[in-house]
C-alpha positions in Angstrom: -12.3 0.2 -59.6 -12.2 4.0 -60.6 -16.3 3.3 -60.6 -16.4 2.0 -56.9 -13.9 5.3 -56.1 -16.2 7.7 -57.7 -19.4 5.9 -55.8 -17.2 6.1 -52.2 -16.7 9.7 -52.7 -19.9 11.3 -54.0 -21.4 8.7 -51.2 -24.0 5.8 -51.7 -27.5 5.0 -49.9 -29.2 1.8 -50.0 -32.6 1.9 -49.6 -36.1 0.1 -49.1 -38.9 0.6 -51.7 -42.4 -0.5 -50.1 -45.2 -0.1 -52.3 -47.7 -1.7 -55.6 -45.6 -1.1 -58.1 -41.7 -0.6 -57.2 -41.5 -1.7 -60.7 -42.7 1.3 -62.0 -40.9 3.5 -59.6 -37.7 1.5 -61.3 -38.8 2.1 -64.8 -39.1 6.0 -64.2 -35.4 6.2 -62.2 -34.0 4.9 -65.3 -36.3 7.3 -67.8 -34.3 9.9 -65.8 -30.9 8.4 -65.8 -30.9 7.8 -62.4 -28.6 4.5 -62.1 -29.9 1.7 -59.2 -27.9 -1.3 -58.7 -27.8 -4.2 -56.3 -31.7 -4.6 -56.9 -33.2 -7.5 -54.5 -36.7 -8.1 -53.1 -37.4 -10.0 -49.9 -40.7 -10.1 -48.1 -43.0 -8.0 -50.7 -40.1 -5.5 -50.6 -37.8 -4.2 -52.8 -34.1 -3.1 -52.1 -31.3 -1.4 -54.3 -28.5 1.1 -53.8 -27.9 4.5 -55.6 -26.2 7.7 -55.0 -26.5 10.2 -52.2 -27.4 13.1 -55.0 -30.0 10.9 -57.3 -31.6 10.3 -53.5 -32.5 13.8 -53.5 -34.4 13.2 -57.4 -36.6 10.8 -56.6 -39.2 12.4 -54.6 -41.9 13.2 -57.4 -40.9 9.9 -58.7 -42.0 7.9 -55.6 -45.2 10.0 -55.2 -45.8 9.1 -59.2 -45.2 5.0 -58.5 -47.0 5.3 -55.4 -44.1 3.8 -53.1 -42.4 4.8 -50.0 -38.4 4.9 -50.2 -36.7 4.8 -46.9 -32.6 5.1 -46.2 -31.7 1.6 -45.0 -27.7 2.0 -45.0 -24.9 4.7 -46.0 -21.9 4.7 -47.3 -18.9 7.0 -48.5 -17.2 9.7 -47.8 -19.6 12.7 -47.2 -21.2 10.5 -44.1 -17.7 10.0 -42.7 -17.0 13.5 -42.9 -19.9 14.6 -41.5 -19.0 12.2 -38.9 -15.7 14.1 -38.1 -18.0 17.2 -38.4 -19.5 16.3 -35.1 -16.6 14.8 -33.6 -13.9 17.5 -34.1 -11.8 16.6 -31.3 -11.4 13.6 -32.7 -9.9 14.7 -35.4 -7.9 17.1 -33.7 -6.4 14.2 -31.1 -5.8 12.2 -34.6 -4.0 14.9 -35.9 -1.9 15.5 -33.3 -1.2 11.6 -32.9 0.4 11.9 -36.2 2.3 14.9 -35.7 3.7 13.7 -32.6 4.3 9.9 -33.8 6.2 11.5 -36.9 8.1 13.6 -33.9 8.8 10.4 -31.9 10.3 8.2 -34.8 12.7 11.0 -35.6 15.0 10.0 -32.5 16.8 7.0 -31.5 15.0 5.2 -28.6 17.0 1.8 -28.1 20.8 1.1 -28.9 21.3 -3.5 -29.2 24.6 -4.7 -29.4 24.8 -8.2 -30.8 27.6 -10.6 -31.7 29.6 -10.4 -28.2 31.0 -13.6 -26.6 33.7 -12.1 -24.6 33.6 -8.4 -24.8 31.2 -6.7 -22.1 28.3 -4.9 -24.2 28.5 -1.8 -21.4 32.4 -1.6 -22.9 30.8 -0.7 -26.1 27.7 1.4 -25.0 30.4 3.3 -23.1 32.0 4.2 -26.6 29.1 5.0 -28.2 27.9 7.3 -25.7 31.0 9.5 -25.4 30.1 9.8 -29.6 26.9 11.1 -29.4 24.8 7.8 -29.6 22.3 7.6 -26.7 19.1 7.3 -26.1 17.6 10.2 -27.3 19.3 11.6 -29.7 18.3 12.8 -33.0 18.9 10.7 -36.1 20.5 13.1 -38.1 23.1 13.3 -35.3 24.0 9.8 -35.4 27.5 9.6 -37.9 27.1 6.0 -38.0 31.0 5.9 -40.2 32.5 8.1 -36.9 31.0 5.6 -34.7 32.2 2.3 -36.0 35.8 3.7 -36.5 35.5 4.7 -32.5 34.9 1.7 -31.9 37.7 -0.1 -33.7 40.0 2.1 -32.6 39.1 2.1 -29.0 38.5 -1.9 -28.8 41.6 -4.2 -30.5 40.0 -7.1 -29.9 37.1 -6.3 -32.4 37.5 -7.4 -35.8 34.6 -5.8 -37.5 31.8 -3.4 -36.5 28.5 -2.9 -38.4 26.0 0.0 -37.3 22.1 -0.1 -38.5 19.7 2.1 -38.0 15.6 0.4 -38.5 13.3 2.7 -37.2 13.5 4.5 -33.3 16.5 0.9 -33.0 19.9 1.0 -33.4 21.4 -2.4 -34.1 25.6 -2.5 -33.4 26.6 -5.9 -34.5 30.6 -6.5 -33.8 32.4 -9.8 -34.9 35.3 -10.5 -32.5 38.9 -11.7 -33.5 39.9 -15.1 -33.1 43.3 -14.7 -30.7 45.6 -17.6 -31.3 46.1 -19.1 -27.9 49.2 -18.4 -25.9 50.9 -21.4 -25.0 52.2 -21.9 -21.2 56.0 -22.7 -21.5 56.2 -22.4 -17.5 58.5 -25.3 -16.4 56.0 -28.2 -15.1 56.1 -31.8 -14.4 53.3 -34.5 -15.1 51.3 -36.4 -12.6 48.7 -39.1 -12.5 45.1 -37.1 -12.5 43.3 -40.5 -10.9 44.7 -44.1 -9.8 45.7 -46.6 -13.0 47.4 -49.1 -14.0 50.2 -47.8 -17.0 49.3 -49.3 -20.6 51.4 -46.8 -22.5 54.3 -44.0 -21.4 55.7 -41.7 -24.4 58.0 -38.8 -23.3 58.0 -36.1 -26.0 59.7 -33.9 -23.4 61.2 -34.1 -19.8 62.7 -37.6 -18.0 60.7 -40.6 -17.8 59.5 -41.6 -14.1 57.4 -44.7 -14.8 57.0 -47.0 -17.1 54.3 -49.5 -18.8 52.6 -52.0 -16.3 53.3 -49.9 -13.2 50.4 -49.2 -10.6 50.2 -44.9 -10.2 47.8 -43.5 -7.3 46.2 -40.1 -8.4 49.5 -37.1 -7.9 52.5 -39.7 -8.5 55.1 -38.3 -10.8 54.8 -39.9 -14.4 57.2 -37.6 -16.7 60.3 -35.2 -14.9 60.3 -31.5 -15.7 64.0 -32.0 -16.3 65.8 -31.6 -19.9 67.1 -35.3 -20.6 70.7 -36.1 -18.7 73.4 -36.5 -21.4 76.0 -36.9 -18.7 78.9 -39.2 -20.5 79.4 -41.8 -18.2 82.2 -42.8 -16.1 85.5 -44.8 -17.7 87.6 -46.7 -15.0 91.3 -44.3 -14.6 89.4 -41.1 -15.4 88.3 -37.9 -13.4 85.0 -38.1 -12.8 82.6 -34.9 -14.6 81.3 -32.8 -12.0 77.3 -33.2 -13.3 75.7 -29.7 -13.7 71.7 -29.9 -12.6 69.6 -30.4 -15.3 68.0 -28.0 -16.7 64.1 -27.1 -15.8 61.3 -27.0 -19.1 57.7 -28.2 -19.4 57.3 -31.9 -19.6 54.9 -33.0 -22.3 54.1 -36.4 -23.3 51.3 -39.0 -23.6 50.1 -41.3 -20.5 48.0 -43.9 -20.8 46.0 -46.0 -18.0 43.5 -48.8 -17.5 41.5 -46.8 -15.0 38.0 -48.2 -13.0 34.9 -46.7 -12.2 32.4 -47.5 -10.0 29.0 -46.3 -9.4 25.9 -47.3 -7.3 22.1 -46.9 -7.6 18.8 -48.3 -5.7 15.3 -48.8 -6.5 12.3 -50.0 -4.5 9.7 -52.3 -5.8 7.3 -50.1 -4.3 7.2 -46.2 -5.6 5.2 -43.4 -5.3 3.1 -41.8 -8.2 2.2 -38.2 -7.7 -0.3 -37.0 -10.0 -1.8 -33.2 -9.8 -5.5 -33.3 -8.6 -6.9 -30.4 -10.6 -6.2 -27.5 -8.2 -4.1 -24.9 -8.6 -3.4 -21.6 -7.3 -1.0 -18.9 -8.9 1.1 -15.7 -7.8 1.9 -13.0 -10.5 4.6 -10.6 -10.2 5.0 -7.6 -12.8 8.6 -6.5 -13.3 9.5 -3.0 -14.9 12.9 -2.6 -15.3 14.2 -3.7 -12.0 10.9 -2.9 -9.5 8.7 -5.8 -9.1 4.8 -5.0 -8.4 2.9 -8.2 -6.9 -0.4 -8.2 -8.3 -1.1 -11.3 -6.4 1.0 -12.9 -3.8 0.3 -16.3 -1.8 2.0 -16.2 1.2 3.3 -19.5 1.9 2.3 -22.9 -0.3 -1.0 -23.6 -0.8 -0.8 -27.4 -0.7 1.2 -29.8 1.1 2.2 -31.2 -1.9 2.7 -29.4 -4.8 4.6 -28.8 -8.4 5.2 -25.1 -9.7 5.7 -23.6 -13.2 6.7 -20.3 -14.0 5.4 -18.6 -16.8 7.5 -15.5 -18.5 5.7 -13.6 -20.9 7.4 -10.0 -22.1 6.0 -7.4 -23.9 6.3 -7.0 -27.7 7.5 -3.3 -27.8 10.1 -3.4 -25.4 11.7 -6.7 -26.5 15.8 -6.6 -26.6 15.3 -3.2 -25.1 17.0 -1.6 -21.6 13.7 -1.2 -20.5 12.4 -5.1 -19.2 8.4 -5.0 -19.1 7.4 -8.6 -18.3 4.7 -10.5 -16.0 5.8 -13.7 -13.9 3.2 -16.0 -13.3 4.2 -18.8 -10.6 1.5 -21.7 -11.1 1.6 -24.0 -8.1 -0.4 -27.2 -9.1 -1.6 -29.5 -6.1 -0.4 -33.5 -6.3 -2.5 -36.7 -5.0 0.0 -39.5 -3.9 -0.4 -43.1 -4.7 1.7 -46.3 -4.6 2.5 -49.1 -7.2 4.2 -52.1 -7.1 6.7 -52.9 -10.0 8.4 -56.2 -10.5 12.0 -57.3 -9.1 13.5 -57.4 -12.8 12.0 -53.5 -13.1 13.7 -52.3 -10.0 16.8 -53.6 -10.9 16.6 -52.0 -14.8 15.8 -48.6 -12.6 18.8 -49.1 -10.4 21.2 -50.2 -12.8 20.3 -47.0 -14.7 20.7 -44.5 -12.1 24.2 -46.2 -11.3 25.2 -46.1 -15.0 24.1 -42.5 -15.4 26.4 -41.7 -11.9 29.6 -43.2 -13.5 29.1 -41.8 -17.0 29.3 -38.1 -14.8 33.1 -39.7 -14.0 34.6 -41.0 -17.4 36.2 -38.6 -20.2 34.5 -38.0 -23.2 37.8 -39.6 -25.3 38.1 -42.7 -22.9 37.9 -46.0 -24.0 35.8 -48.6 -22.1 36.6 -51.8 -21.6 34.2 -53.6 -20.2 31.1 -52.6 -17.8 30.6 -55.4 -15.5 26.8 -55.2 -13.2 26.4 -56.7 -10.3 22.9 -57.4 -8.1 24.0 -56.5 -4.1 22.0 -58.0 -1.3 20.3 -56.1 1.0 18.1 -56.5 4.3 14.8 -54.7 2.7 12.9 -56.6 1.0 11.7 -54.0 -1.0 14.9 -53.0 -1.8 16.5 -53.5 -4.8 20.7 -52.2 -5.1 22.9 -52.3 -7.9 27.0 -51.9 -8.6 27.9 -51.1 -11.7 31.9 -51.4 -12.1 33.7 -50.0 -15.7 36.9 -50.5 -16.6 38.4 -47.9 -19.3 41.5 -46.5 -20.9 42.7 -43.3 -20.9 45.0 -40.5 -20.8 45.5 -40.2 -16.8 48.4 -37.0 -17.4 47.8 -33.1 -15.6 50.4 -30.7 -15.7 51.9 -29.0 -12.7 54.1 -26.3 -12.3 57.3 -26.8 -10.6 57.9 -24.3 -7.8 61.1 -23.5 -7.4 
């Protein structure tokens, strides 16, 4: 290694020895201690590499072998140099490149806030601002401790706050707290959300106002917003007790239904296959921060029928950054149209699917189905193939409402 250092920096020549005897000329290199290495021959002709100052020692030495030495390549440092040598404003614009990169890393140039799911980030940048962190600023100015405890102090809801600094970035990562959920005590009753037939009725608070095997309709009243009546009841001879209303509170309280769902879907025998022919066309749209330059616009669509795709590509140095530098380009892709014939029992698969796929949209996650019935409906198109697809479930049909008094 140290050898191949000492050979870059003294500089190394490779060169072509044409002659009768490059032997010879070899022999008397090394009689003078002039080192050759890399020795090859191709074509009658000899090659080998030596150093820039032994080049200079050869010269009675060639004329003694009789050869002809010629500089094929170069190598090292004194031919880079001389390089710069006629290139000094190249070496002046590299210079000052460094001097002002080293200038430019010295500030902050982007502030990313990470972590947020409620909090709005411009909250924080607001903070951080009013302390000194912008844009801008110099590093050295930028009390990371100070800004984190502004932070905390200004925002409650934040449980922790870490600042990083990596590079010309600033990286504010915050953690929220976890509120514990404030529970509505408002005074409410509980009605049917949807139409059902009771298969269960437990009142953990508030009056009964149904019970099991009755038929709700979606907004009758299933459990009373009223504290239970404990009115003693009335013995034959005695004064009646005046009853005192009851008291309003927030009904809660399990409600149970057998509930049905139904949902419809159609296929034809006969469908059309669009397939993209090949052609294509394409608009592109730069966006810089929030101006948009059209490098190529189509006016309206280019084909009667068509498909598009939008392709987002943003640039690497402002990623995550305030500044937004991407290109949109909007393929539009032309389609052919063909038909194809499928069979009865295919139709009725497709329909049955769309029709299952409308009244899964309808049932609760936590329902429990009871049955799905299908059924095959007749139609006057002959093509046509229509499907009903009827579930019957159980679930809990309750919704609060407030009372209004």
């Amino acid at each position: 290694m140290t050898y191949k250092i000492a050979n870059y920096l003294s500089g190394t020549v490779r060169v072509r020895i044409q002659g009768t005897m490059p032997e010879k000329f070899i022999n008397l290199c090394l009689a003078q201690h002039i080192f050759l290495w890399g020795i090859a021959t191709k074509n009658d002709e000899m090659f080998a590499f030596m150093r820039l100052s032994d080049f200079f020692c050869i010269r009675a030495l060639a004329r003694k072998s009789r050869v002809r030495v010629r500089v094929v390549s170069r190598y090292g440092w004194p031919f880079i140099a001389d390089r710069f040598k006629r290139r000094k404003m190249l070496v002046v614009g590299a210079v000052l490149y460094l001097f002002l990169l080293n200038f430019l890393v010295s500030f902050i140039w982007f502030v990313d806030i990470t972590g947020m799911k409620t909090l709005s980030s411009y909250r924080i940048k607001a903070i951080v601002n009013s302390n000194g962190l912008r844009p801008g600023v110099l590093k050295e100015k930028v009390d990371v401790k100070a800004l984190e405890n502004a932070i905390l102090f200004a925002l409650p809801e934040v449980a922790w706050v870490g600042i990083h600094v990596a590079g010309t970035r600033v990286v504010i990562e915050v953690v929220e707290k976890t509120l514990p959920r404030i529970e509505d005590k408002a005074p409410a009753h509980i009605v049917a959300a949807k139409d059902g037939v009771i298969t269960e009725i437990i009142a953990l608070a508030g009056q009964l106002a149904v019970k099991k095997g009755d038929t709700v309709k979606k907004g009758d009243l299933l459990i009373k917003g009223f504290a239970p009546d404990n009115t003693a009841p009335v013995i034959p001879g005695q004064t009646p007790i005046v009853s005192i209303p009851s008291q309003l509170i927030r009904a809660q309280g399990i409600v149970r239904a057998r509930v049905w769902y139904e949902g419809y879907g159609e296929a034809s025998t006969v469908q059309v296959v669009r397939q993209r022919t090949g052609k294509q066309d394409m608009a592109i749209t730069v966006t810089i921060g929030s101006r948009h330059i059209l490098l190529k616009r189509i006016s309206e669509p280019p084909f009667e029928n068509y498909e598009t795709e939008e392709v987002h590509k943003k640039l690497v140095w402002w990623r995550n950054s305030e500044l937004a530098v991407e290109s949109t380009i909007k393929i539009y892709y032309e389609l052919g149209t063909s038909w194809r014939e499928i069979t009865v029992e295919q139709a009725r698969d497709d329909a049955t699917s769309k029709a299952w796929h409308g009244v899964q949209r309808l049932i609760p996650e936590n329902a429990q189905i009871l049955s799905r019935n299908v059924e095959t409906l007749k139609t006057e198109e002959p093509n046509l193939v229509r499907v009903k697809v009827s579930v019957e479930t159980v679930e809990d049909i309750g919704q609060s409402v407030a009372i209004v008094r």
